[in-house]
N, CA, C and O atoms as a GROMACS GRO file, in nm:
protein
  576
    1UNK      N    1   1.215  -2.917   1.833
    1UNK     CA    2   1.298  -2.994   1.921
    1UNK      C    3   1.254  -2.966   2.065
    1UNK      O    4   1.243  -2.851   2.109
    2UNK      N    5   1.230  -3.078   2.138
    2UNK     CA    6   1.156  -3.065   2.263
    2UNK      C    7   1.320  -3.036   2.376
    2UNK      O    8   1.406  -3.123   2.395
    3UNK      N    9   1.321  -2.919   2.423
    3UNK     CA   10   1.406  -2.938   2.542
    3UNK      C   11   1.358  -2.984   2.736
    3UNK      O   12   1.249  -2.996   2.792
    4UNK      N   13   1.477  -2.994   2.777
    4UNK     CA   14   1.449  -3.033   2.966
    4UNK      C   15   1.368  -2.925   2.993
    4UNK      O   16   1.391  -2.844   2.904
    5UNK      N   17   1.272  -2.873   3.080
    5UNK     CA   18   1.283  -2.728   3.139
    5UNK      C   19   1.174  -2.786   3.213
    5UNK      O   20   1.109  -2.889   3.196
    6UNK      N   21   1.167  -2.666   3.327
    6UNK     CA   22   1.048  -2.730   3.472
    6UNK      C   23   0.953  -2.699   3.402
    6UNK      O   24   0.886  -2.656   3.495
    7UNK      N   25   0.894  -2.686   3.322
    7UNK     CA   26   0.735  -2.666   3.258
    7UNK      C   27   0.734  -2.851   3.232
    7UNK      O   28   0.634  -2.872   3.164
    8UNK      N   29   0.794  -2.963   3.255
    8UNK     CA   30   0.776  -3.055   3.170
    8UNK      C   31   0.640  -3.124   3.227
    8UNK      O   32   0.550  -3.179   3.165
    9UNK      N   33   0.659  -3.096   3.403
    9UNK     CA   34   0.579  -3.165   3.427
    9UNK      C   35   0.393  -3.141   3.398
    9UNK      O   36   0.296  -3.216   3.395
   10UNK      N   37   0.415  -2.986   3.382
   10UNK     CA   38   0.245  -2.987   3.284
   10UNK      C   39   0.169  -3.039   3.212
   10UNK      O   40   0.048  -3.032   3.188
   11UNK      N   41   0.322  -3.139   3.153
   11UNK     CA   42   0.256  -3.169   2.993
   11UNK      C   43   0.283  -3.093   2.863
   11UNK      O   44   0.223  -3.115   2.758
   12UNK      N   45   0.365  -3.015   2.877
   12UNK     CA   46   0.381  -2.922   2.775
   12UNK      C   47   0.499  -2.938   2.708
   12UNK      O   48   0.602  -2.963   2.770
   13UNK      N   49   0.497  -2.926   2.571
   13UNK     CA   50   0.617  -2.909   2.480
   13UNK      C   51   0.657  -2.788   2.541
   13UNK      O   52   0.570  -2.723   2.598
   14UNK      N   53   0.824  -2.729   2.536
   14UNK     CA   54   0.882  -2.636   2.540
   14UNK      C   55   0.966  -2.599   2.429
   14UNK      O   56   1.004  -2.702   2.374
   15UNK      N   57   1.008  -2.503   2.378
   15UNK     CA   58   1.114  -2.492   2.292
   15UNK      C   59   1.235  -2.386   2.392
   15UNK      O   60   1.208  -2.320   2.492
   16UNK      N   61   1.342  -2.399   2.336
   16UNK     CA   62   1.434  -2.291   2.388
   16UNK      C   63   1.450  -2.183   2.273
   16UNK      O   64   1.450  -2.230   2.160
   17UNK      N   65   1.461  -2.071   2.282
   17UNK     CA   66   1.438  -1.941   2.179
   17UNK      C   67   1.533  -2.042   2.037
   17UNK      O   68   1.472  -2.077   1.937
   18UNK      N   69   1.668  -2.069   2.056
   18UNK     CA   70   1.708  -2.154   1.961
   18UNK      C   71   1.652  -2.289   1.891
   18UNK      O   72   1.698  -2.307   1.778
   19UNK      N   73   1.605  -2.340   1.916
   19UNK     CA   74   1.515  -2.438   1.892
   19UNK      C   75   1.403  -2.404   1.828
   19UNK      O   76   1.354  -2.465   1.733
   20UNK      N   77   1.346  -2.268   1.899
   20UNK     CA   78   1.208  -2.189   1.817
   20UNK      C   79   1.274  -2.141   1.659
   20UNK      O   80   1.232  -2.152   1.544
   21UNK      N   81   1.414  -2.074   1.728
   21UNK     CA   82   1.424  -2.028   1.546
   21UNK      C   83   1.435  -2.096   1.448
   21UNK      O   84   1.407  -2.079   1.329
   22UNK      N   85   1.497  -2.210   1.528
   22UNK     CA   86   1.535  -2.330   1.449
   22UNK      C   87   1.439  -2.382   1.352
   22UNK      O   88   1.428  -2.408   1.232
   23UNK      N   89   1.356  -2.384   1.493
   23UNK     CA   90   1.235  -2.461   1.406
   23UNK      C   91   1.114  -2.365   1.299
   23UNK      O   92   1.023  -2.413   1.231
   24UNK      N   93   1.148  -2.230   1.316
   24UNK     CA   94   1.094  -2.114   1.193
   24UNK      C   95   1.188  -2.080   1.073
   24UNK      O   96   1.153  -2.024   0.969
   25UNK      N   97   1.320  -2.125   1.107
   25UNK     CA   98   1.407  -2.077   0.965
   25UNK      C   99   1.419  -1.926   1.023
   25UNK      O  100   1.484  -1.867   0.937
   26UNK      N  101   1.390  -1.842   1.120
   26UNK     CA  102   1.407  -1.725   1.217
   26UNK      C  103   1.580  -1.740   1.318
   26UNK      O  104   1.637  -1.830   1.378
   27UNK      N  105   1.606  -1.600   1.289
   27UNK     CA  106   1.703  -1.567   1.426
   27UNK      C  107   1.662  -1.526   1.573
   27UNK      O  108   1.567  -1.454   1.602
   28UNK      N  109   1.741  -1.579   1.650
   28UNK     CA  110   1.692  -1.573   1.792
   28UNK      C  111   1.681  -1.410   1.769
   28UNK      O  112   1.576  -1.356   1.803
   29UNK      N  113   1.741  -1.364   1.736
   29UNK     CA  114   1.678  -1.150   1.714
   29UNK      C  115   1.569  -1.183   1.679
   29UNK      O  116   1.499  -1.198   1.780
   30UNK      N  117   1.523  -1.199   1.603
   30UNK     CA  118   1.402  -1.194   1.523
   30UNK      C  119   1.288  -1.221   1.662
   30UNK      O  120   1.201  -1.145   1.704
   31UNK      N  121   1.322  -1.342   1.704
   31UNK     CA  122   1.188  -1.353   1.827
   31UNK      C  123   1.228  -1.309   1.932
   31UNK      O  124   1.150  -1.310   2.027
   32UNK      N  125   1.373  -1.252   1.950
   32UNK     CA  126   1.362  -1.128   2.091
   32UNK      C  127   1.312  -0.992   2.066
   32UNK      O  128   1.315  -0.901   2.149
   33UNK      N  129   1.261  -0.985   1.931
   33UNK     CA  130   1.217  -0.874   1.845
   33UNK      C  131   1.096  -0.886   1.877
   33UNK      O  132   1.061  -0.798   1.956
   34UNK      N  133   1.011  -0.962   1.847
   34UNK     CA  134   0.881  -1.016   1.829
   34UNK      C  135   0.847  -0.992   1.949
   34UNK      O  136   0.736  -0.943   1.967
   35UNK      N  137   0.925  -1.017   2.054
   35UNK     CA  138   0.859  -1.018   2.220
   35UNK      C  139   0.919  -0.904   2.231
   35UNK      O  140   0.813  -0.875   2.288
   36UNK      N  141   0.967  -0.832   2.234
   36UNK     CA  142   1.017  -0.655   2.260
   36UNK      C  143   0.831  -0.597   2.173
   36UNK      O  144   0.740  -0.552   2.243
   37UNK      N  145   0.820  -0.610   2.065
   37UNK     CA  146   0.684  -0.569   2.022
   37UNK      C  147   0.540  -0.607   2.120
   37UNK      O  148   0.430  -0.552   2.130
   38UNK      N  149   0.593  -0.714   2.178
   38UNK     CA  150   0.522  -0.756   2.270
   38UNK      C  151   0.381  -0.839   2.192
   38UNK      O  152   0.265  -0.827   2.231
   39UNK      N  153   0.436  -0.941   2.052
   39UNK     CA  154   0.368  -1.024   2.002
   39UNK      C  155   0.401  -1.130   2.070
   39UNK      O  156   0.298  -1.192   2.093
   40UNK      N  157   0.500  -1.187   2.118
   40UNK     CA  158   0.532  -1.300   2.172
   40UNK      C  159   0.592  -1.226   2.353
   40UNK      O  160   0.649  -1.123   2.389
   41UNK      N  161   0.528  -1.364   2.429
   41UNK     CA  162   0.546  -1.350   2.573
   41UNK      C  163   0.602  -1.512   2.609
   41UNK      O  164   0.541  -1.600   2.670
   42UNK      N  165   0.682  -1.515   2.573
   42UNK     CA  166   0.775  -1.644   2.651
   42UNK      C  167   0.770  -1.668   2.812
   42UNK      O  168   0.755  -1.569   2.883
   43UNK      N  169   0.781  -1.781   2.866
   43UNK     CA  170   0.796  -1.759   3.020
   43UNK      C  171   0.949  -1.776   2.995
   43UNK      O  172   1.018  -1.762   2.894
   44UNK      N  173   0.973  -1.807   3.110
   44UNK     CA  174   1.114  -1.762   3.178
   44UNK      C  175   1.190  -1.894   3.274
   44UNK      O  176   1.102  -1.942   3.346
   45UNK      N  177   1.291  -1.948   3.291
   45UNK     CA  178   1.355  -2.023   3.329
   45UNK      C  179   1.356  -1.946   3.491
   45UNK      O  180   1.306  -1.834   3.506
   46UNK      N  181   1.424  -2.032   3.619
   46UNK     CA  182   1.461  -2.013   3.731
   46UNK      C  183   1.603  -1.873   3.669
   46UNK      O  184   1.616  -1.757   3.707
   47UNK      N  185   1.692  -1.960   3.559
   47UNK     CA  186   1.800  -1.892   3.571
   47UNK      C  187   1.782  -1.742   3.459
   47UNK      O  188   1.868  -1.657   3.433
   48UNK      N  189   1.611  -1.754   3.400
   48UNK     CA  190   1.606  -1.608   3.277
   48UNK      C  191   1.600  -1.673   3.176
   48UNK      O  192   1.533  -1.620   3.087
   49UNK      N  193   1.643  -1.769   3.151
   49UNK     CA  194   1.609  -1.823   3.027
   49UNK      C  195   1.481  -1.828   2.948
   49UNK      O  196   1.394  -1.881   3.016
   50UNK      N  197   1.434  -1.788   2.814
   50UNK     CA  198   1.343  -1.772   2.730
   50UNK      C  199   1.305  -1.950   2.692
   50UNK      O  200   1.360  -2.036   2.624
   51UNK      N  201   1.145  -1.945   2.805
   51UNK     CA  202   1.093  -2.078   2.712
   51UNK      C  203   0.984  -2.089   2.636
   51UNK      O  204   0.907  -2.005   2.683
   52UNK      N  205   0.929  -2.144   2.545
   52UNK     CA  206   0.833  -2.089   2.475
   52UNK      C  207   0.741  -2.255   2.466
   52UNK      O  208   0.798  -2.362   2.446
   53UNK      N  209   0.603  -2.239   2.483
   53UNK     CA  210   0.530  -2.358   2.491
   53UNK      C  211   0.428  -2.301   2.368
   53UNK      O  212   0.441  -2.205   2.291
   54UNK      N  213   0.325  -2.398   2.382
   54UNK     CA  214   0.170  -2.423   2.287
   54UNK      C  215   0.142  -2.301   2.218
   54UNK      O  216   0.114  -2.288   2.099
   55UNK      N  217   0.152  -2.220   2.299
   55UNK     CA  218   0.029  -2.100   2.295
   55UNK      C  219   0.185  -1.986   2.174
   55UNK      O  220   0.164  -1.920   2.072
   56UNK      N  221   0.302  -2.006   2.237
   56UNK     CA  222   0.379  -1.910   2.193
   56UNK      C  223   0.432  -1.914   2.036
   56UNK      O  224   0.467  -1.827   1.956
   57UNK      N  225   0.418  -2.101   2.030
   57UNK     CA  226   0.482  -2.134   1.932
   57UNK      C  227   0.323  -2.144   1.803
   57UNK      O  228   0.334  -2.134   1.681
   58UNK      N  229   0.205  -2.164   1.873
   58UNK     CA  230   0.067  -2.054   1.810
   58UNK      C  231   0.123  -1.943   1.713
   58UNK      O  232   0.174  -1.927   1.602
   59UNK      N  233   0.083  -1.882   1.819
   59UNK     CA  234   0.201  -1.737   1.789
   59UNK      C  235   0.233  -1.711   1.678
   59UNK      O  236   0.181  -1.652   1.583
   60UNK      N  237   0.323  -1.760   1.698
   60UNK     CA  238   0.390  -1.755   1.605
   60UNK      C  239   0.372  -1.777   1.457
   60UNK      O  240   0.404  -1.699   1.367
   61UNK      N  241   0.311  -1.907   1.445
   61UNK     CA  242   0.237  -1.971   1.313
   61UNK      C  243   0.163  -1.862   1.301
   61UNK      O  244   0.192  -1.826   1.187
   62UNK      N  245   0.063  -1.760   1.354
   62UNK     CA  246   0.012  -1.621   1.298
   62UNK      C  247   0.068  -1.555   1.259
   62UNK      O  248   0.046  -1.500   1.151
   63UNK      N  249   0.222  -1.522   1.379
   63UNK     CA  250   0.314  -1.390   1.281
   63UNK      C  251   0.377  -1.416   1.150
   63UNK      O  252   0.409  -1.334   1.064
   64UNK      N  253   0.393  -1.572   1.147
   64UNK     CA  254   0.458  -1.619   1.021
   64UNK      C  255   0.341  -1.611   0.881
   64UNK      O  256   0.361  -1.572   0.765
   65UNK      N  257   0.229  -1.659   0.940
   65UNK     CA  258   0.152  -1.680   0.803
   65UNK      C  259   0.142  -1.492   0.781
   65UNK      O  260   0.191  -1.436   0.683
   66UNK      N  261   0.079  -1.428   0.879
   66UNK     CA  262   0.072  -1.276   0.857
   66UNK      C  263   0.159  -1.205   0.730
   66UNK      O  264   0.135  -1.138   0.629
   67UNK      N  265   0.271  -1.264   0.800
   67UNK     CA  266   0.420  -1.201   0.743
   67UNK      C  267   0.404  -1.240   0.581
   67UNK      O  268   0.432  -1.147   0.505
   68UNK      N  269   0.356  -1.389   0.506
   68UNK     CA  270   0.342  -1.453   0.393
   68UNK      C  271   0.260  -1.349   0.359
   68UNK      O  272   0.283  -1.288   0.255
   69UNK      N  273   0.137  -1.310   0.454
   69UNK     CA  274   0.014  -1.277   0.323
   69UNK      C  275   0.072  -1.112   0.298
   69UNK      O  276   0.042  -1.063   0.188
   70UNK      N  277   0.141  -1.039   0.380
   70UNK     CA  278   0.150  -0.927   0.354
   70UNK      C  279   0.095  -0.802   0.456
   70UNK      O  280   0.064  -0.690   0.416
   71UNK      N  281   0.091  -0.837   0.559
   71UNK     CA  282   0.030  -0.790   0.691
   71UNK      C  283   0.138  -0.739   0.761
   71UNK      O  284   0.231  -0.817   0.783
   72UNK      N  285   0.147  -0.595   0.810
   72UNK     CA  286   0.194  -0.528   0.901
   72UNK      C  287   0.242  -0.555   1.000
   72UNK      O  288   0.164  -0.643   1.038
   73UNK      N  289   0.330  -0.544   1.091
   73UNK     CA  290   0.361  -0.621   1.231
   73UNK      C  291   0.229  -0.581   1.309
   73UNK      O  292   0.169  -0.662   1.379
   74UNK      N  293   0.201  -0.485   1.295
   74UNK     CA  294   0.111  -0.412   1.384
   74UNK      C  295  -0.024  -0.493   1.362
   74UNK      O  296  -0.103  -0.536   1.447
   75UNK      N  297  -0.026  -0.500   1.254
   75UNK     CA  298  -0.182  -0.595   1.233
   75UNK      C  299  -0.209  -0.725   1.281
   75UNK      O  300  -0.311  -0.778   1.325
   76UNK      N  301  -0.003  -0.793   1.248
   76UNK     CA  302  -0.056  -0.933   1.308
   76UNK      C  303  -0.023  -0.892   1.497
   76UNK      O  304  -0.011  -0.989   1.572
   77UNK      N  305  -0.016  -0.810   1.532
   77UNK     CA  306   0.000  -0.820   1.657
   77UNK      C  307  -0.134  -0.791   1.700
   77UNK      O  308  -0.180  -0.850   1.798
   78UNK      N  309  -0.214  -0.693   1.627
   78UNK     CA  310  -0.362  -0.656   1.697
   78UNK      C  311  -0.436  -0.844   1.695
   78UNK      O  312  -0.524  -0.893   1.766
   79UNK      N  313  -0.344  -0.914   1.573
   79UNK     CA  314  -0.470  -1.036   1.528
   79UNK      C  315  -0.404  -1.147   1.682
   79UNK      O  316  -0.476  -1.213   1.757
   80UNK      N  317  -0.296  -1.138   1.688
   80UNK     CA  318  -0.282  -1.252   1.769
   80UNK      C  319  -0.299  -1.169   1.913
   80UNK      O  320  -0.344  -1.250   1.994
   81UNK      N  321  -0.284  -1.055   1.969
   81UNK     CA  322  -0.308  -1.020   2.113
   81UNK      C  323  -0.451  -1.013   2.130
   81UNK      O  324  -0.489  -0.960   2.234
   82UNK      N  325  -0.534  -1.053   2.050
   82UNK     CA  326  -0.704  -1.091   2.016
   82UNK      C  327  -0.666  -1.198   2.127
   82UNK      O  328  -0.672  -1.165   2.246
   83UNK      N  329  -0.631  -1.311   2.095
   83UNK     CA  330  -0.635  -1.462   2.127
   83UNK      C  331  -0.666  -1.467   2.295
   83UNK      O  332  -0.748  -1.524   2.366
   84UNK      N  333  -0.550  -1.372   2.314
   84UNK     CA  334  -0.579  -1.348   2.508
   84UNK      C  335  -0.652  -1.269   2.589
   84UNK      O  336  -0.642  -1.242   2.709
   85UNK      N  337  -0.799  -1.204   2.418
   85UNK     CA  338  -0.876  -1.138   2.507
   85UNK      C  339  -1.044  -1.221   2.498
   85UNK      O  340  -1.142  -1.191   2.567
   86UNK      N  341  -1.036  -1.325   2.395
   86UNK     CA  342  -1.131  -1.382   2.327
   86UNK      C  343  -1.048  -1.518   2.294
   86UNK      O  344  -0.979  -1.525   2.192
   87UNK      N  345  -1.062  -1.640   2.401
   87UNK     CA  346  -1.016  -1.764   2.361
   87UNK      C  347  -1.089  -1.848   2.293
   87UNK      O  348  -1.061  -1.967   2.306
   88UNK      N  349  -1.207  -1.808   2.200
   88UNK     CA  350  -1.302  -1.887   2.156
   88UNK      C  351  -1.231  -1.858   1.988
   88UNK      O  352  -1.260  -1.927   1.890
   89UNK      N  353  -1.149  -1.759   1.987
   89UNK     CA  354  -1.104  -1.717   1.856
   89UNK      C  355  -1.170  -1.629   1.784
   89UNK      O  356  -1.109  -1.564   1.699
   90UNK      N  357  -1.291  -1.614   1.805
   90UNK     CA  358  -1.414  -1.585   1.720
   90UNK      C  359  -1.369  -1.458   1.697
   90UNK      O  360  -1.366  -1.436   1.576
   91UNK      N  361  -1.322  -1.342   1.782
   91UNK     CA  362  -1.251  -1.201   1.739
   91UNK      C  363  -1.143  -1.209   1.637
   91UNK      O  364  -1.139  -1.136   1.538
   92UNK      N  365  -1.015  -1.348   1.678
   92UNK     CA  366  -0.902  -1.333   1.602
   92UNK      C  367  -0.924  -1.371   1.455
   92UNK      O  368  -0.848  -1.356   1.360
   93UNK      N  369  -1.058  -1.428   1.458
   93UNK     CA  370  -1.093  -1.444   1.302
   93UNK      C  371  -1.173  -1.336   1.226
   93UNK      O  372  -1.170  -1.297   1.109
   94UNK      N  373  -1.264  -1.291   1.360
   94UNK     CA  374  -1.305  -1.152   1.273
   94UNK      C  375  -1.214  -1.035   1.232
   94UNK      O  376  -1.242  -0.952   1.145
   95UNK      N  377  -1.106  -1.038   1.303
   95UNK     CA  378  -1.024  -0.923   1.290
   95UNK      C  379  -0.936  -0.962   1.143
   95UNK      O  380  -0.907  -0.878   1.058
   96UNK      N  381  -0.896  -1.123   1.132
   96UNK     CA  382  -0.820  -1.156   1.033
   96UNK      C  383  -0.897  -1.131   0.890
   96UNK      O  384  -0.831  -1.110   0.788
   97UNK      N  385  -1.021  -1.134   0.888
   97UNK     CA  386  -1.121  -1.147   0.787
   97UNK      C  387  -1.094  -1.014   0.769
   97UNK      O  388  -1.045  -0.996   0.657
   98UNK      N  389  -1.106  -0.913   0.831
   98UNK     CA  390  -1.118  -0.744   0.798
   98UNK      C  391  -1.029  -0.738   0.749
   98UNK      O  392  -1.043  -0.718   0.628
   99UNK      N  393  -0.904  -0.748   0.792
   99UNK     CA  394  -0.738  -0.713   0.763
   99UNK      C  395  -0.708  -0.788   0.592
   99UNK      O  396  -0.656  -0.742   0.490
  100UNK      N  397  -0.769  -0.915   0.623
  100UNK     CA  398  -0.758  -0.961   0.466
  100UNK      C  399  -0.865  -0.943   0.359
  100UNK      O  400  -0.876  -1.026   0.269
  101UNK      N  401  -0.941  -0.841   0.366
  101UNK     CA  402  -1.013  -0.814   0.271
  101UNK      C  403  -0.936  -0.698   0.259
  101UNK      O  404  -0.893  -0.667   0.148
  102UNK      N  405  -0.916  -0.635   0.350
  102UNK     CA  406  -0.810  -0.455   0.312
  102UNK      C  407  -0.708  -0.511   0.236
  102UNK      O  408  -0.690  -0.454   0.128
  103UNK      N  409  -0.614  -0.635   0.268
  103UNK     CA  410  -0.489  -0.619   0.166
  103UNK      C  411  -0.573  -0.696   0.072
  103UNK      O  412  -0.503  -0.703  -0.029
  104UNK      N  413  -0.718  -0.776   0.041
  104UNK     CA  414  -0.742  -0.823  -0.113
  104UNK      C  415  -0.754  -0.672  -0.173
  104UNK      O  416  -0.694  -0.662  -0.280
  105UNK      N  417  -0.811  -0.565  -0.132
  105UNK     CA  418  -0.891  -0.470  -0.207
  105UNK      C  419  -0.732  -0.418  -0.245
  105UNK      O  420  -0.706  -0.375  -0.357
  106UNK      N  421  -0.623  -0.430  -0.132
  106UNK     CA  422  -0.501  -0.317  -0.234
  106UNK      C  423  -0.408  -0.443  -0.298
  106UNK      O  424  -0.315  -0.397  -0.364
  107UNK      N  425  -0.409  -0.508  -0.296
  107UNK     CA  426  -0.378  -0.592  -0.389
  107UNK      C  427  -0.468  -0.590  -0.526
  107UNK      O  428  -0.415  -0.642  -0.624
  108UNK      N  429  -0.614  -0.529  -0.545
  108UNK     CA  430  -0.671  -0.552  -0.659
  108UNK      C  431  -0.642  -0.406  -0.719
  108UNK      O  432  -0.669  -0.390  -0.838
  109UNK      N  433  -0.590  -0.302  -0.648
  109UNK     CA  434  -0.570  -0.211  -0.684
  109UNK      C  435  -0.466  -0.176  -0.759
  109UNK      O  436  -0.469  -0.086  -0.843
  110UNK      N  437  -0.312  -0.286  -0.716
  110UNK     CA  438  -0.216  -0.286  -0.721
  110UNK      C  439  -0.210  -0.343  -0.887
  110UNK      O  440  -0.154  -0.310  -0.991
  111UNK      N  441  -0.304  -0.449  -0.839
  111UNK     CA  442  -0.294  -0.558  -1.050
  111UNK      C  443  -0.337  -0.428  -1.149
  111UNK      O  444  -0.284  -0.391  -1.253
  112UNK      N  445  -0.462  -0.369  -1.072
  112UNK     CA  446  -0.510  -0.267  -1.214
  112UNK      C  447  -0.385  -0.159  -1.222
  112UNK      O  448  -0.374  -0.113  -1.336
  113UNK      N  449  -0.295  -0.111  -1.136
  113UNK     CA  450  -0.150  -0.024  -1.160
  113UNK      C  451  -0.096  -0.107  -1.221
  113UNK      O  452  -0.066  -0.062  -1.332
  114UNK      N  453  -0.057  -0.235  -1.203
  114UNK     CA  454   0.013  -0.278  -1.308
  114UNK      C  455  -0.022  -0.341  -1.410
  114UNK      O  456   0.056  -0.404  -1.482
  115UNK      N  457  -0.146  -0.331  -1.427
  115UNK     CA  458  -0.248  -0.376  -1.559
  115UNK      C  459  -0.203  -0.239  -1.673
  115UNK      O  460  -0.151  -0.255  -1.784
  116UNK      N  461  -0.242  -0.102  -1.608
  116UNK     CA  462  -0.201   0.025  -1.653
  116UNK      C  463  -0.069   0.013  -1.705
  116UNK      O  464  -0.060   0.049  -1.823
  117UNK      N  465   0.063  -0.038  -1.638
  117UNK     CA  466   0.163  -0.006  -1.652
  117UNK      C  467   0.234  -0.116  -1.768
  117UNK      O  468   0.340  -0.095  -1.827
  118UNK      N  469   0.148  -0.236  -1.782
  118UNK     CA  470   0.182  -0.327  -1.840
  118UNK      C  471   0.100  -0.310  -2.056
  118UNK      O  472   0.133  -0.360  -2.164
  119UNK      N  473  -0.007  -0.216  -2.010
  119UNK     CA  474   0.014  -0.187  -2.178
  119UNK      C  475   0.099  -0.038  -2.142
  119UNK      O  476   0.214  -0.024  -2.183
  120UNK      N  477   0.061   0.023  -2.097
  120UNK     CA  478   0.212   0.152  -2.138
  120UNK      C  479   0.363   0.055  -2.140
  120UNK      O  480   0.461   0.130  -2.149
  121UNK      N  481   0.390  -0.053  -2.134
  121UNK     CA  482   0.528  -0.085  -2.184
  121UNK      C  483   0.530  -0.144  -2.294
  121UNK      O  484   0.631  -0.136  -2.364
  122UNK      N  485   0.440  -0.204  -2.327
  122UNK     CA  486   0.371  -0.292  -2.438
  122UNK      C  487   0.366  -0.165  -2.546
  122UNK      O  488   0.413  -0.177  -2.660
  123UNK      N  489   0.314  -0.062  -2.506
  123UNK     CA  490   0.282   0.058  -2.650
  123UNK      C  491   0.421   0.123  -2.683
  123UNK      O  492   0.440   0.172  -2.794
  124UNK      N  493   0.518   0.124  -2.587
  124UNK     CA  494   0.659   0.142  -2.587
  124UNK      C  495   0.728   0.094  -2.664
  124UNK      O  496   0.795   0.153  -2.750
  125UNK      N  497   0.721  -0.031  -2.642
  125UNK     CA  498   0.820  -0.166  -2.703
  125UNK      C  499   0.734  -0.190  -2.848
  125UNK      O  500   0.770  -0.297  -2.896
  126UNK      N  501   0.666  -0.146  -2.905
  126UNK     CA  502   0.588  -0.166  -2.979
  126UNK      C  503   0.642  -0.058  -3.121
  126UNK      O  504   0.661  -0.086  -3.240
  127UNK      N  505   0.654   0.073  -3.043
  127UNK     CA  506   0.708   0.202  -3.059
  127UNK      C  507   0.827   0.132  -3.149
  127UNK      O  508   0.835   0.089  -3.264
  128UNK      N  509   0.931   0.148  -3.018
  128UNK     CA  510   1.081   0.113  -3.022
  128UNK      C  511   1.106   0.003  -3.131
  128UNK      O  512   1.216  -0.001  -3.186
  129UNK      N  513   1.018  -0.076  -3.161
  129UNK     CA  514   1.042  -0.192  -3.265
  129UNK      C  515   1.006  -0.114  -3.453
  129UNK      O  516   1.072  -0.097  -3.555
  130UNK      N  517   0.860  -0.089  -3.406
  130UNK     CA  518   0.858   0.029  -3.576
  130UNK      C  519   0.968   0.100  -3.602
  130UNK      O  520   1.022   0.083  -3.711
  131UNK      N  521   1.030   0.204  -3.494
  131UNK     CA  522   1.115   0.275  -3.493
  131UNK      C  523   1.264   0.214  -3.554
  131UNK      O  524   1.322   0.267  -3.649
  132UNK      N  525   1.324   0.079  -3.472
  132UNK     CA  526   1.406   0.041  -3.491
  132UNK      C  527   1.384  -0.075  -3.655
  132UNK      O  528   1.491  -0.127  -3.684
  133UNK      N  529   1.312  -0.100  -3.714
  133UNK     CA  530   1.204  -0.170  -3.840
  133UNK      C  531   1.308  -0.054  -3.952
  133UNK      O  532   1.412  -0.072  -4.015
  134UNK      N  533   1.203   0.083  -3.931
  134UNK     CA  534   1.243   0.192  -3.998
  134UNK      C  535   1.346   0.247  -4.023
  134UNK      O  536   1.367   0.318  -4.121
  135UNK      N  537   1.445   0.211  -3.907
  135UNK     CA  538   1.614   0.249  -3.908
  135UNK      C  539   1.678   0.174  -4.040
  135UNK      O  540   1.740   0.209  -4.140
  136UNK      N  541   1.613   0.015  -3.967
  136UNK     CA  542   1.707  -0.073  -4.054
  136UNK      C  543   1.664  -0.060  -4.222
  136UNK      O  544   1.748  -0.063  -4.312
  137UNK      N  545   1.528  -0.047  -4.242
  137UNK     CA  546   1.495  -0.050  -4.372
  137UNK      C  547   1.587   0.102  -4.441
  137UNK      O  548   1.650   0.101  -4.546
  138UNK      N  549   1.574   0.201  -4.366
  138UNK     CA  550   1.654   0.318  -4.370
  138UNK      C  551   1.783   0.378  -4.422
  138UNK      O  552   1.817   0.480  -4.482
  139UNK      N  553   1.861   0.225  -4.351
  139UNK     CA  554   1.972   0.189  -4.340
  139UNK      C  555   2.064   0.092  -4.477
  139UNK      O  556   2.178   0.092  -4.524
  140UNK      N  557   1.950   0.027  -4.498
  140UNK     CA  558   1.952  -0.053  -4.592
  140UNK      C  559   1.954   0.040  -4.747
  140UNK      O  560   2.043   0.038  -4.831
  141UNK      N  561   1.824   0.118  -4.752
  141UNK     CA  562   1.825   0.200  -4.860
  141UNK      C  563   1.943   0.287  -4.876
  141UNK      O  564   1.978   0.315  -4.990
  142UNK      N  565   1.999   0.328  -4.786
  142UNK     CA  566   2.110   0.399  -4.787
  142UNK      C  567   2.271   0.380  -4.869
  142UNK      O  568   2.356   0.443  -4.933
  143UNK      N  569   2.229   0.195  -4.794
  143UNK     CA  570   2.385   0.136  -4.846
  143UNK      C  571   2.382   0.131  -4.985
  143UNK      O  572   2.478   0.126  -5.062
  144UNK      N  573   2.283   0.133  -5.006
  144UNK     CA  574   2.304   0.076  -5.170
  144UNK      C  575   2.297   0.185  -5.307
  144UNK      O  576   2.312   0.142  -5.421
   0.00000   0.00000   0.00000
């Protein structure tokens, strides 16, 4: 949702922090959070007001996808405070490429733990069924 604010005459979309959350499914905490971490830098109204244009609402689409793949605040903050030291991107992609091969490798680590953990329940339940087989046949011989 595009609001009034003196940035209009730039050319620039603005959002107001409400409008931003609005438009993330986010609480205005959440992105006075984000800019306390100092991932997001909003400008500022005459009267203080939080406005957020192109670059913030960027931003953001990084901390959000970050947040999906499984990335640290800290990581997506090293990936997006890239952007304002290297505007060609070419860092914020090398850095994203590193970061997402570290969570592929513990994510592949994670399937073989639960590759492990998935026949130890399987040899369990496997157990528990002979066991409970043997009761009933057990049980049966008994009654009669």
């Amino acid at each position: 949702m595009k609001v009034n604010n003196p940035f209009a005459k730039c050319g620039f979309n603005m959002y107001t922090i409400s409008d931003l959350a609005k438009e993330f499914g986010l609480t205005t905490r959440t992105l006075r959070y984000y800019e306390e971490l100092g991932m997001l830098k909003p400008k500022r109204t005459e009267t203080g007001k939080r406005v957020y244009g192109k670059k913030e609402y960027a931003q953001l689409k990084i901390i959000m996808r970050g947040k999906k793949y499984g990335f640290s605040l800290v990581e997506i903050k090293d990936i997006v405070l890239l952007f304002d030291k290297d505007r060609t991107g070419i860092k914020q992609l090398e850095k994203t490429i590193e970061t997402a091969g570290q969570k592929l490798n513990e994510i592949n680590e994670r399937i073989k733990e639960l590759d492990g953990l998935k026949q130890d329940f399987e040899q369990v339940i496997k157990g528990f069924i002979e066991t409970l087989h043997d009761l009933k046949v057990n049980d049966k011989a008994g009654k009669r």
